[in-house]
C-alpha positions in Angstrom: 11.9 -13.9 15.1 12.5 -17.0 13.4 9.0 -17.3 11.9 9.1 -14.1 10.6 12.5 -15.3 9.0 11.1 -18.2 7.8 8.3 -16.2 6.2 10.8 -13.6 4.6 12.7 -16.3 3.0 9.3 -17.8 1.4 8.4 -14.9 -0.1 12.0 -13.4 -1.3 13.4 -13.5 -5.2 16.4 -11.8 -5.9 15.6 -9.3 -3.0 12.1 -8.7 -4.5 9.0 -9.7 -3.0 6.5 -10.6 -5.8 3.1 -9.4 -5.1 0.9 -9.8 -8.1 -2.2 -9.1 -6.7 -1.1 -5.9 -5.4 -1.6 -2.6 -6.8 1.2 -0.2 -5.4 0.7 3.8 -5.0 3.5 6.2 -4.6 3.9 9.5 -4.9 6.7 12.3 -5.6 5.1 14.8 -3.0 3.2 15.3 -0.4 -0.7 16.4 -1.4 -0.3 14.8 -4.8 -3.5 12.4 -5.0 -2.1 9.0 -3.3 -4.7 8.4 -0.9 -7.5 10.4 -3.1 -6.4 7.5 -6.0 -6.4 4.7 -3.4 -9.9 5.2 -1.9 -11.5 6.0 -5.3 -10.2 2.4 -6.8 -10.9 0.3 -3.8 -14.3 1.9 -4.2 -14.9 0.5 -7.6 -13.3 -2.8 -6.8 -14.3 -3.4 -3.8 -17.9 -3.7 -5.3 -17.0 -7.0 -6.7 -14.0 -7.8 -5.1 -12.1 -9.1 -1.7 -9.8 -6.4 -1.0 -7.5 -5.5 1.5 -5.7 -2.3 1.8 -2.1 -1.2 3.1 -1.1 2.1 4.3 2.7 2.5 5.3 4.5 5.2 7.3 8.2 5.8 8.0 7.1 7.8 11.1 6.2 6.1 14.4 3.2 7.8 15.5 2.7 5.2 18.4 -0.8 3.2 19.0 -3.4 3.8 16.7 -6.6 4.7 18.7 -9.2 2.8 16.4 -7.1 0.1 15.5 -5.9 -3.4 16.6 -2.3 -4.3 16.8 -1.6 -7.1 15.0 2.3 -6.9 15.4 4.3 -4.4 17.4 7.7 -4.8 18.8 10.4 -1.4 18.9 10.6 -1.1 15.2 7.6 -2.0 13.5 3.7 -1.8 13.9 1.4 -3.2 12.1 -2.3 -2.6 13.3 -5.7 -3.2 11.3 -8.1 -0.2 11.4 -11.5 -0.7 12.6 -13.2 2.8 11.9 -14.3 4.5 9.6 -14.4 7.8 11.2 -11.2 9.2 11.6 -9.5 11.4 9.1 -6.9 9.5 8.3 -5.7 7.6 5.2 -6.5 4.0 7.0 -10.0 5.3 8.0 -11.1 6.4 4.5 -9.6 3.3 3.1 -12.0 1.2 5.3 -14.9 3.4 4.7 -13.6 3.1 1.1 -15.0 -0.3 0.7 -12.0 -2.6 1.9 -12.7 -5.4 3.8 -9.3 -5.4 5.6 -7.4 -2.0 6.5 -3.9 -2.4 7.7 -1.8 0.5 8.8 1.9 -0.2 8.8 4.7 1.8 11.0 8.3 1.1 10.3 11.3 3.0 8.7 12.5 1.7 5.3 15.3 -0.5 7.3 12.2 -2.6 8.5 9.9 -2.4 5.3 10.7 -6.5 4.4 10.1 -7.4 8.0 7.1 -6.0 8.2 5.6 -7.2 4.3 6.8 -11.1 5.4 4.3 -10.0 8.6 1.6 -8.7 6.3 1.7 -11.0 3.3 0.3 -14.3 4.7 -2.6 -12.7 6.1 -3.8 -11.7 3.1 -5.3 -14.3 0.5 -3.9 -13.7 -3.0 -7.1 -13.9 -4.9 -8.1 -10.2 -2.9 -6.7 -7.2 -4.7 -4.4 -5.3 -2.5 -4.1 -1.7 -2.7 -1.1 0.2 -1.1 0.3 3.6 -0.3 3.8 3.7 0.4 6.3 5.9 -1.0 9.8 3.2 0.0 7.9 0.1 -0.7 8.7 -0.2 -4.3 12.4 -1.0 -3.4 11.3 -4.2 -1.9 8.6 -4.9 -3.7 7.3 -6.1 -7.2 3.6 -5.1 -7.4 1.3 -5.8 -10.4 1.1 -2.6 -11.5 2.9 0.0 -10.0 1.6 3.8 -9.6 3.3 6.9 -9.3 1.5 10.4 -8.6 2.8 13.7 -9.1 1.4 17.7 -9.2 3.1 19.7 -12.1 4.8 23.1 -10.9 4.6 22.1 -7.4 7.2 22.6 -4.6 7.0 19.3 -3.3 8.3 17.0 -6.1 11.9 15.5 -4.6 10.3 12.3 -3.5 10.7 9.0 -4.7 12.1 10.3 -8.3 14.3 7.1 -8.4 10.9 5.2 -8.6 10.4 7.2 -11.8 11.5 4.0 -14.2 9.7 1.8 -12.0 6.6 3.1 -12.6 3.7 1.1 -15.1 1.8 4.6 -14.7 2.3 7.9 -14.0 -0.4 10.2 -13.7 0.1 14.6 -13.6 -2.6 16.7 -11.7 -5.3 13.8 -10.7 -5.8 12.9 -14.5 -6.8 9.5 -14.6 -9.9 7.5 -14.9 -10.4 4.7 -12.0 -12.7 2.6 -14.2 -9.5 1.6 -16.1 -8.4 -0.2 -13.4 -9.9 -3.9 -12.7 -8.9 -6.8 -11.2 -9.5 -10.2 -12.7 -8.3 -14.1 -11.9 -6.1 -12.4 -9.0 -4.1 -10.0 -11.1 -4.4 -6.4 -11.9 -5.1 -5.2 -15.7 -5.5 -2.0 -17.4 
């Protein structure tokens, strides 16, 4: 536990880990275009680029059957996903293009632990796309992404990430090729 402390401490500012290199994708709903967004831009960067994606869950669905753990104790999991064949977010972000997949399991209490886990193994000159709807409270990303349907039912979530947001996009309308990453920072 102390190294994981330690670690925490290094990468902490004002209760804000700063992670330039990462892109971060949230959503206000369910069904809104997160992972659809997420595996269509590490498919254009990933061309040309080291990248690593991130997928994060509140729920804890238990051992992930085409995954390695890479951390697990009674309140967080962190795997890396090794297939592409499943149909699940982690599995199309592999077969997406990323060189490194890892699939995070934690409530929000746990989200820091688990990013001063995740963060060293992850060189900052990759781009580093993630989906996670809480990780924006702990986080500073390089550009942070916010997807939302119009007239839909499902629209209560994350609406206090609203002003946090560089980009919000309505009904999948955005072009991917706007999105590069150079000299280990993303730009539009």
């Amino acid at each position: 536990m102390w190294e994981i402390e330690k670690i925490k401490t290094n990468y902490m500012q004002n209760n804000t880990v700063n992670w330039p290199n990462m892109l971060l994708v949230s959503g206000t709903g369910r069904d809104v275009g997160k992972t659809t967004f997420a595996c269509k831009l590490i498919g254009s960067i990933s061309k040309n680029q080291n990248t690593a994606a991130i997928k994060i869950t509140p729920h804890m669905h238990g051992q992930c059957n085409s995954c390695t753990i890479v951390y697990k104790n009674k309140n967080i999991i962190v795997t890396e996903e090794k297939s592409t064949t499943y149909d699940k977010d982690s599995s199309k972000m592999l077969a997406a293009g990323a060189q490194k997949v890892y699939y995070i399991q934690t409530d929000d209490s746990n989200i820091e632990k688990a990013i001063a886990i995740i963060k060293p193994m992850i060189p900052n000159n990759w781009a580093v796309i993630c989906e996670s709807g809480a990780l924006r409270s702990f986080i500073k990303p390089g550009i942070f992404v916010l997807m939302s349907i119009k007239n839909s039912k499902n629209t209560e979530k994350n609406i206090d990430k609203i002003p946090l947001a560089d980009f919000r996009f309505w009904d999948y309308n955005y072009k991917i090729e706007d999105f590069k990453f150079d000299n280990g920072a993303w730009v539009v």
